[in-house]
ZARODREN-399581 format. One record per residue (C-alpha): x, y, z. Coordinates in steps of 0.25 Angstrom, whole numbers, padded with zeros to 4 digits, always signed. Layout:
XYZ
...
END
This chain:
-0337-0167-0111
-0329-0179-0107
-0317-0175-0116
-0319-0160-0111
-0319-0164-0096
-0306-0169-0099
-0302-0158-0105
-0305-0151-0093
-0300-0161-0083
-0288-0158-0091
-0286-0145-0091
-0290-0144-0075
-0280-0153-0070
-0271-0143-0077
-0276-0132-0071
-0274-0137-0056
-0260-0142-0059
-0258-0126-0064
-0264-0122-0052
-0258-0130-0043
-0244-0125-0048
-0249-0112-0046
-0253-0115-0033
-0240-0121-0029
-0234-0107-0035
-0241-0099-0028
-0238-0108-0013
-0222-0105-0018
-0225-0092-0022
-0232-0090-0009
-0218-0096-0001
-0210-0088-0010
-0218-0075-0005
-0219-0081+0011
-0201-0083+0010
-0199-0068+0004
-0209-0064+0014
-0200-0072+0023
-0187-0067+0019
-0190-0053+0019
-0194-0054+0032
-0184-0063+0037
-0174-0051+0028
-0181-0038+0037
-0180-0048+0048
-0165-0048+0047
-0163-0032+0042
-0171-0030+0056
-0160-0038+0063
-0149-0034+0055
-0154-0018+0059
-0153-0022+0072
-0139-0028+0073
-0136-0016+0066
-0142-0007+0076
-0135-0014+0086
-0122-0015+0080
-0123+0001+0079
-0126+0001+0093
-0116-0009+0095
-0108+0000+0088
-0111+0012+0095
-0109+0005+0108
-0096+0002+0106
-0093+0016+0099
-0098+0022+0113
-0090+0013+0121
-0076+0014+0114
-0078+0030+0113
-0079+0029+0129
-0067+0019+0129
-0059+0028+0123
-0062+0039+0132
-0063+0034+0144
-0050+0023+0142
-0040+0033+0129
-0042+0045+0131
-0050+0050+0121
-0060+0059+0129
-0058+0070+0118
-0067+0061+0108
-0081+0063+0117
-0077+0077+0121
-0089+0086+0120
-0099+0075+0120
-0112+0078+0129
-0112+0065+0138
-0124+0057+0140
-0129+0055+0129
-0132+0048+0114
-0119+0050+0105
-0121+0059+0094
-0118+0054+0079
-0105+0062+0079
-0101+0052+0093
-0106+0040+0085
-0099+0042+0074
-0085+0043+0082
-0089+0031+0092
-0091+0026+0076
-0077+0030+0071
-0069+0026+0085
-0076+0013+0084
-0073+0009+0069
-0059+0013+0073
-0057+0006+0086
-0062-0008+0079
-0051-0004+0068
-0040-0002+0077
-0033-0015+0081
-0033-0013+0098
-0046-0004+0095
-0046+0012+0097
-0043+0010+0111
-0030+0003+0108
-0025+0013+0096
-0027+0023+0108
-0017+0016+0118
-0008+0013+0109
-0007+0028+0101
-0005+0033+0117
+0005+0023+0117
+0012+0027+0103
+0010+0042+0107
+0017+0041+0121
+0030+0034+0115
+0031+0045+0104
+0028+0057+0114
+0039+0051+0121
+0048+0050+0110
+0048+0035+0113
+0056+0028+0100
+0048+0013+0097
+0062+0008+0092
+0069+0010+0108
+0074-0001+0112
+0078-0006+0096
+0091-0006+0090
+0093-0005+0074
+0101-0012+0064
+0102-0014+0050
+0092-0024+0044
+0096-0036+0036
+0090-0037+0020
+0090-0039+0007
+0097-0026-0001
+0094-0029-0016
+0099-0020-0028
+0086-0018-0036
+0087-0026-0049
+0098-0034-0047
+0104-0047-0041
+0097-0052-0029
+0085-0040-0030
+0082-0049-0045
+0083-0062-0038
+0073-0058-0027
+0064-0052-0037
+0064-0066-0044
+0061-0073-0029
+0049-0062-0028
+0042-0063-0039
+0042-0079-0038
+0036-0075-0025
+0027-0066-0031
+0015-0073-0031
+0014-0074-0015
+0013-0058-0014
+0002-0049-0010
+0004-0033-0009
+0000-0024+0000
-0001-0011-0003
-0003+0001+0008
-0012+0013+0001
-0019+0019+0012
-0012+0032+0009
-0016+0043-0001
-0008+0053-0007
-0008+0066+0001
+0006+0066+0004
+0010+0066-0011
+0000+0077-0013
-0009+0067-0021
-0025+0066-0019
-0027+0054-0020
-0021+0038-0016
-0008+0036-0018
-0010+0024-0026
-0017+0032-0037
-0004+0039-0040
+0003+0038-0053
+0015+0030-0049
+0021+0036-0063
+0017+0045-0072
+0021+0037-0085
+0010+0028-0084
+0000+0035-0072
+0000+0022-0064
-0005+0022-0052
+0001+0016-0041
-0009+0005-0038
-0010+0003-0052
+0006+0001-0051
+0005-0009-0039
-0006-0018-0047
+0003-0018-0058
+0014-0023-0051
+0007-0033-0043
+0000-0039-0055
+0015-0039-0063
+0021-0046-0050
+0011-0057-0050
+0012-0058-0066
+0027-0060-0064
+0025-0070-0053
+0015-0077-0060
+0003-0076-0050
-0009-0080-0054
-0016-0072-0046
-0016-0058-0044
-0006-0054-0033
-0014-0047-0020
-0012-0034-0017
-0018-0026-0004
-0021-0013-0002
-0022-0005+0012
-0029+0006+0010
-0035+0017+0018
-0047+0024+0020
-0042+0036+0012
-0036+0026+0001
-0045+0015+0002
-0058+0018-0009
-0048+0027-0018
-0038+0013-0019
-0050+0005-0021
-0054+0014-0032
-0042+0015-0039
-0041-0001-0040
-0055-0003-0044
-0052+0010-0055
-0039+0000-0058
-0045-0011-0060
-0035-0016-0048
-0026-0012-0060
-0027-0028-0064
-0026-0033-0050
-0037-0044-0045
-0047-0035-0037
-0049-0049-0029
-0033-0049-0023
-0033-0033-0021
-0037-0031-0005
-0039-0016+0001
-0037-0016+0016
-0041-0002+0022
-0033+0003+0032
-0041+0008+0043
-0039+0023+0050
-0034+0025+0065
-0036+0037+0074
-0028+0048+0075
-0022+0052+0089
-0024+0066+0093
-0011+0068+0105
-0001+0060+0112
-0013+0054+0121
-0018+0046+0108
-0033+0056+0108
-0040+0051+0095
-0041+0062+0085
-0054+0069+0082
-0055+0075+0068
-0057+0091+0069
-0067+0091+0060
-0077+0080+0067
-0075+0076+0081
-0082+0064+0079
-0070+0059+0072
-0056+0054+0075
-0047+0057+0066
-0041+0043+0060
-0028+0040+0049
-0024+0027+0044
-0014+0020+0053
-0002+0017+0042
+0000+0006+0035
+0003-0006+0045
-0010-0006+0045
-0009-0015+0033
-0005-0025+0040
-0017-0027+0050
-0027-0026+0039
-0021-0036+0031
-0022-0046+0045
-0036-0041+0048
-0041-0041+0033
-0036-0055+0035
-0029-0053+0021
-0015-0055+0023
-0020-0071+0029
-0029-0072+0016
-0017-0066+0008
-0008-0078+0014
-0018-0088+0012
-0019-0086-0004
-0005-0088-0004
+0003-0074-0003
+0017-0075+0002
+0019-0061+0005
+0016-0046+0005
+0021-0035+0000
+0017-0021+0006
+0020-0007-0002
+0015+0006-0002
+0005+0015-0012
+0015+0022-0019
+0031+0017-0023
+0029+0013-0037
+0043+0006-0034
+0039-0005-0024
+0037-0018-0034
+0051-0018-0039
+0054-0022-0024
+0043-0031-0022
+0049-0042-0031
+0063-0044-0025
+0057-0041-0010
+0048-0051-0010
+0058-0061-0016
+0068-0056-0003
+0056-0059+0006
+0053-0074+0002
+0070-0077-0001
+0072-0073+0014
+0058-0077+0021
+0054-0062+0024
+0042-0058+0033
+0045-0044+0031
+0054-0039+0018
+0053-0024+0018
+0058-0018+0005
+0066-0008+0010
+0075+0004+0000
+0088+0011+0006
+0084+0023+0014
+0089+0037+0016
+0095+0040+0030
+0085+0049+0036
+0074+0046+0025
+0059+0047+0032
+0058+0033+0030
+0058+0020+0037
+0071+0010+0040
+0071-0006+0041
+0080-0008+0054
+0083-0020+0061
+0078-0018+0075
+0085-0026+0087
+0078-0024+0100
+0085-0033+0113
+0075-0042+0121
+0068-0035+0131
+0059-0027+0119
+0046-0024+0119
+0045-0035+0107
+0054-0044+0113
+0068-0040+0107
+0073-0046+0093
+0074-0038+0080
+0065-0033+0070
+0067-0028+0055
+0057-0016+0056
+0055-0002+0049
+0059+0010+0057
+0054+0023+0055
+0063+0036+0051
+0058+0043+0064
+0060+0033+0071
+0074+0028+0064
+0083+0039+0068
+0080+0038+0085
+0083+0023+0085
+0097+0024+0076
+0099+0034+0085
+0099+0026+0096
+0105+0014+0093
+0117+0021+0089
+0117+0032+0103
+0113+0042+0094
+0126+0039+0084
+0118+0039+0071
+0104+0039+0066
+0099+0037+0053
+0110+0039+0046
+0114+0034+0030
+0125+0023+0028
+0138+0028+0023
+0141+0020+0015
+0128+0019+0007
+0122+0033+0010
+0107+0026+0014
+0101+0023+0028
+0108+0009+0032
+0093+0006+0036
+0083+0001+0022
+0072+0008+0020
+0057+0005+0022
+0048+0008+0011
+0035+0001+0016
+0038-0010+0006
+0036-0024+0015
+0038-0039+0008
+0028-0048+0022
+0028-0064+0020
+0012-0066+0022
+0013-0078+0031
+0023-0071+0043
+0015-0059+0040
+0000-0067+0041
+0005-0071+0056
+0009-0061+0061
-0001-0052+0058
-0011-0063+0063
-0003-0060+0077
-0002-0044+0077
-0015-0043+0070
-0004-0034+0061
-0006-0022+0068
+0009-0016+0066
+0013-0007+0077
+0008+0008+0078
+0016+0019+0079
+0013+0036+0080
+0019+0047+0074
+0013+0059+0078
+0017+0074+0075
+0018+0081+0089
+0013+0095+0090
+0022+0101+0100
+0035+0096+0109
+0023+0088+0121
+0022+0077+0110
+0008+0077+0114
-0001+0085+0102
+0001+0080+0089
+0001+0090+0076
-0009+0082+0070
-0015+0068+0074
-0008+0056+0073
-0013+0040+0072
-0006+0026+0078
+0000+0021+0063
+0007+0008+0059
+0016+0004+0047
+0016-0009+0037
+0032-0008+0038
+0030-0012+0053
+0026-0024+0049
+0040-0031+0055
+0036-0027+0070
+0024-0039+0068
+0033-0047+0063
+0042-0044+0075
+0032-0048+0086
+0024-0059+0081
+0033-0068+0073
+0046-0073+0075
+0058-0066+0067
+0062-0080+0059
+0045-0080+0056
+0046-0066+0050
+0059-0060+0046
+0061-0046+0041
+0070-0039+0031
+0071-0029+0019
+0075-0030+0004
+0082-0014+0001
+0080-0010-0012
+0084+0004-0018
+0071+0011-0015
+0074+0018-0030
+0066+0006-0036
+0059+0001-0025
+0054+0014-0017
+0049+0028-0021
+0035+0030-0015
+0025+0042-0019
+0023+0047-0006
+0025+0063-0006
+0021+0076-0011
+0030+0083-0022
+0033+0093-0012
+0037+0084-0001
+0045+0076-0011
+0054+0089-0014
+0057+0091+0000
+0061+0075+0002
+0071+0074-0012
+0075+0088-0006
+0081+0083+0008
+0085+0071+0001
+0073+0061+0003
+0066+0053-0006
+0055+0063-0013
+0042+0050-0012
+0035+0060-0020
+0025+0054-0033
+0036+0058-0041
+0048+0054-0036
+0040+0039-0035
+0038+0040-0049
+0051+0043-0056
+0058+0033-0045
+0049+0022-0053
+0056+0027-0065
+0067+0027-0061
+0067+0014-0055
+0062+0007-0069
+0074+0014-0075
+0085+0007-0065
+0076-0006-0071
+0081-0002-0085
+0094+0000-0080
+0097-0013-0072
+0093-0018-0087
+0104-0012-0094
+0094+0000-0100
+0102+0012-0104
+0096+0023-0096
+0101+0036-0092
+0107+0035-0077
+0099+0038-0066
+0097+0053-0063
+0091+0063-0055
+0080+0074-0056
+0072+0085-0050
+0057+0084-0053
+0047+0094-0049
+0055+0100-0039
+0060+0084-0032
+0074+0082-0033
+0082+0070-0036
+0072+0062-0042
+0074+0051-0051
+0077+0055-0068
+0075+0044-0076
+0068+0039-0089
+0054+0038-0084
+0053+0022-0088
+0040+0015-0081
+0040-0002-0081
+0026-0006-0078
+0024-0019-0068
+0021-0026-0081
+0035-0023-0086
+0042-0024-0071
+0034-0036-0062
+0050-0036-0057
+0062-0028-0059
+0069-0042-0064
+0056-0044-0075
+0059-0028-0081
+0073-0032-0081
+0071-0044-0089
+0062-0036-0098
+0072-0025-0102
+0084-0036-0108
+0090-0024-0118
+0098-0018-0108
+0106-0007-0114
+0098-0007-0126
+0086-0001-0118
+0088+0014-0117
+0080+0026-0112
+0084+0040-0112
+0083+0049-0099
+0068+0056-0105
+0061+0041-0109
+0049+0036-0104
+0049+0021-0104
+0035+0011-0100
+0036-0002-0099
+0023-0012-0097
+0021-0026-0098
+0030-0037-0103
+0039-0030-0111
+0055-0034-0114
+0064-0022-0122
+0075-0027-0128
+0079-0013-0134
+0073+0001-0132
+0079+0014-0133
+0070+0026-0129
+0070+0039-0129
+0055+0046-0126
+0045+0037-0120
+0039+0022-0122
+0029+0015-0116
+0027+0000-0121
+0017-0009-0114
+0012-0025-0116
+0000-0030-0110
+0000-0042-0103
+0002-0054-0112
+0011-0044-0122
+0026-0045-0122
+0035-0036-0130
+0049-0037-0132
+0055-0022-0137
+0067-0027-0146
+0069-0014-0151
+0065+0000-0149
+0066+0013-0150
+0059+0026-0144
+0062+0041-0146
+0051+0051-0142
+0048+0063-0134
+0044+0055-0122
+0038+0059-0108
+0040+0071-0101
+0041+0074-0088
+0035+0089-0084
+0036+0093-0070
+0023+0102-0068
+0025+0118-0067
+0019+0123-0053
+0008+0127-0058
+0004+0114-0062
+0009+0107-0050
-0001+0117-0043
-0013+0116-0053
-0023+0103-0049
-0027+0101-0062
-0013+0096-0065
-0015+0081-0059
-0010+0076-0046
-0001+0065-0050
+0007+0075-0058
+0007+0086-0045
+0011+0075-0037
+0024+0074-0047
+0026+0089-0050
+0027+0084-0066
+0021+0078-0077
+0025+0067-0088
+0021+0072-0102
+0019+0062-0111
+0027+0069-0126
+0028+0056-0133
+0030+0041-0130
+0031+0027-0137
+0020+0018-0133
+0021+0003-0138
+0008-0005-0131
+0007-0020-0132
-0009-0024-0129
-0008-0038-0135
-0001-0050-0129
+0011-0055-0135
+0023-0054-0140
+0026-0040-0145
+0038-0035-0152
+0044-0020-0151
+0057-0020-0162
+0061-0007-0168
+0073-0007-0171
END
């Protein structure tokens, strides 16, 4: 008994250690269900709150929708936006929705919607009356840097940019699609060529990841895009779909460009769309706008504290513009620029923008001085008119046959810390001008609405008025726009007309066969033997350039100095008028004589030396497309946008996909 009692003594003590264990479970278990308890009331506790900030927001909201509707009737003029509605009473959904939409838009405006109104009445006014912004300025010829594309003092620059390389960001304006070439989508999407169907984004990645190869960045070189909202999910796509086309997704920045109304007449009455008149009408308001949302994203003062030196703006589709950027950024830190717009010569007459230097006496509005700007073709004729008592107007130079006044092409070189101040003092809202499309001689009724807009190439007038000339001096660096400039911005039937009267045709096409060209003056300056430069007509465009349809890849061509370096054979490389040539990656040719068409491409880490070779085949074809199928949808829209096809009949292709040292000798 006694041995068994211990037994059980034993075994009892167990059992209340085991139960109070248990116990003590149970009193956490119990805690554990008191702090859900707890937290989920504390959770609904805080939803109820939250639902009532939001209900008041709304009403907040609401509120001030109500009051600003009433502002801008009572105070602008806009009765016609609450004609037809009953008075005292609720606002129906349809009258939300537009104190909704004139609210989002007057927190988006800088000055609010009440201030784009006063100063639209104010634009209008000046243009009814004819009045010329310019009065009161003189022009005379600017002072820059001319360089003669690659040579002398256009290599040495190149060198001073691409040491400077790895201080750039790029900005790139995409809030445009394609109707005006006649294409469905963005413009970005488009083939910049059809020898290899890159797109244009894809071409601009490439470039920019060459750059900062060459430069020797670590890091991946930034680039920002200013999109729309009709561009804006489409780009994004398109780079997720890339890949970012090898760029880090962690320095690619999309800043959306926000819409402003339209402007119904001469007394600045907010448009209301036809189909819902519980809608203004809004467009985007140009491209300056890039450079307030890169001050209000707060990215351009995040841009210069990681240590970026500078910008370079361009536009969605000149597959030309990064055998500029080198040389022009190398111009811009030699001479300490603010402002260095890449300028080409320019056509007397041409549609397009002139860099003058603008003298205005004391007593101006801005206080007198001068000023380095962009002045627009309608707006470039009246002022030389005046300044020479109506002697002469835009008129070429004898002795050269081109406008004395450069060329903008919306190609801007901006020094970030100048840039960074002055935006913090203008908010960088550039000024705002009208253009509208009178309906009859009154200047009062417009054909179709029109909208306050702003331009990036304005960005000189900020400089002007909130920092001192010797803090932010402005110039240009003239290229021939032949390698520097041939944008994609018209449809095949406009770009007849324009080669027709002498203009530069801007058509997909004629953008296309300019970079080929362009590559081929590369081979030339080498020493290459090619056939001269010539002329043809293609699909119905006259005077467009006829040359072997040779391709260099940014991996072949971070600079135009590097691709001269790579071709060292001189005379012994030579192509006939019909070859094909594509060039990607580091490859040197020493000797190549071709005749049909030759791709050779390296991966990165490969590098192949062509000692020796030689190529005869039937080579690409260019076909231009009969009517019928320039009219047919099924053929596909990046060959309609050309009016022809390349047909691939035979070609050599040499591809190098392990790093190396690789060795082409046939001889």
């Amino acid at each position: 008994r006694d041995n068994m009692s211990i037994s059980v003594s034993a075994s009892s003590g167990q059992t209340e250690d085991q139960l109070d264990r248990l116990a003590g479970l149970e009193r956490l278990d119990a805690l554990d269900r008191r702090d859900r308890r707890d937290a989920c009331a504390a959770a609904e506790a805080a939803a109820v709150r939250l639902g009532r900030l939001d209900r008041l927001d709304s009403f907040d909201a609401e509120a001030q929708g109500r009051a600003l509707l009433k502002r801008l009737v009572d105070e602008c003029g806009q009765e016609h936006l609450v004609s037809g509605w009953p008075r005292d009473r609720a606002a129906s959904a349809d009258e939300r929705r537009l104190q909704s939409q004139l609210l989002a838009l007057h927190r988006s405006l800088a000055g609010g919607l009440d201030g784009y109104v006063c100063r639209a009445r104010e634009l209008l006014e000046a243009s009814r009356l004819g009045r010329n912004p310019l009065d009161g300025y003189r022009p005379s010829l600017p002072v820059g840097e001319t360089l003669d594309f690659g040579r002398g003092a256009f290599l040495k620059y190149e060198e001073e940019g691409l040491a400077a390389m790895r201080g750039a960001a790029f900005v790139l304006v995409a809030g445009g699609l394609g109707e005006r070439l006649g294409a469905s989508g963005i413009k970005l999407d488009l083939p910049a060529e059809l020898a290899t169907g890159t797109s244009f984004l894809a071409l601009y990645a490439q470039h920019i990841l060459a750059l900062g190869a060459a430069a020797g960045s670590a890091a991946c070189l930034p680039l920002v895009l200013m999109t729309s909202d009709d561009t804006h999910a489409r780009t994004l796509a398109s780079l997720e779909a890339g890949d970012y086309f090898g760029l880090d997704r962690r320095r690619v920045f999309l800043l959306r460009q926000q819409a402003v109304p339209c402007l119904a007449d001469a007394g600045a009455a907010l448009a209301v769309d036809p189909s819902d008149a519980s809608r203004v009408l809004t467009k985007p308001n140009g491209h300056g706008e890039v450079h307030r949302l890169l001050h209000s994203s707060g990215l351009a003062a995040k841009l210069h504290g990681d240590g970026c030196t500078h910008l370079v703006f361009f536009q969605d589709t000149n597959g030309l513009v990064f055998n500029a950027v080198p040389a022009a950024l190398g111009v811009s830190v030699r001479r300490g620029l603010a402002l260095n717009f890449v300028s080409v010569r320019r056509r007397a007459g041409d549609a397009s923008g002139a860099l003058i230097e603008l003298v205005r006496e004391r007593g101006g509005g801005d206080g007198g001085g001068r000023v380095l700007a962009n002045v627009e073709y309608n707006q470039l004729e009246p002022l030389l008119r005046a300044a020479s008592a109506g002697a002469s107007g835009d008129e070429p130079d004898p002795a050269t046959g081109w406008s004395p006044y450069p060329g903008n092409c919306n190609q801007l070189v901006v020094a970030l810390r100048p840039y960074v101040e002055v935006l913090a003092a203008s908010g960088g809202v550039v000024p705002e001008f009208v253009n509208p499309k009178y309906s009859d001689a009154s200047r009062c009724g417009f054909k179709k609405p029109t909208r306050l807009e702003c331009m990036m190439q304005d960005l000189p007038w900020l400089l002007h008025r909130h920092a001192p000339p010797h803090a932010a001096p402005v110039s240009f660096t003239a290229m021939d726009g032949a390698f520097t400039y041939a944008p994609a911005k018209n449809s095949l039937h406009e770009a007849r007309k324009n080669a027709a009267a002498g203009r530069s045709p801007a058509s997909a096409s004629s953008a296309e066969l300019s970079l080929y060209a362009a590559n081929c003056a590369i081979l030339r300056l080498a020493g290459a033997a090619l056939p001269p430069p010539a002329e043809a007509t293609v699909a119905g465009v006259i005077r467009l350039p006829a040359t072997p349809w040779v391709v260099l890849t940014p991996a072949f061509k971070p600079s135009v100095g590097i691709a001269l370096s790579r071709f060292c054979g001189g005379a012994a490389i030579s192509l006939t008028a019909s070859s094909g040539l594509l060039l990607d990656g580091d490859i040197t040719v020493h000797s190549l004589s071709l005749d049909g068409a030759l791709r050779i491409s390296a991966v990165r880490g490969a590098r192949v030396t062509v000692r020796a070779l030689r190529v005869r085949n039937a080579g690409w074809r260019v076909r231009e497309l009969s009517p019928e199928e320039a009219a047919d949808e099924a053929t596909p829209e990046v060959l309609r946008l050309r009016g022809y096809a390349l047909d691939v009949l035979e070609e050599r292709v040499l591809h190098f996909g392990v790093p190396g040292e690789h060795i082409v000798d046939e001889a």
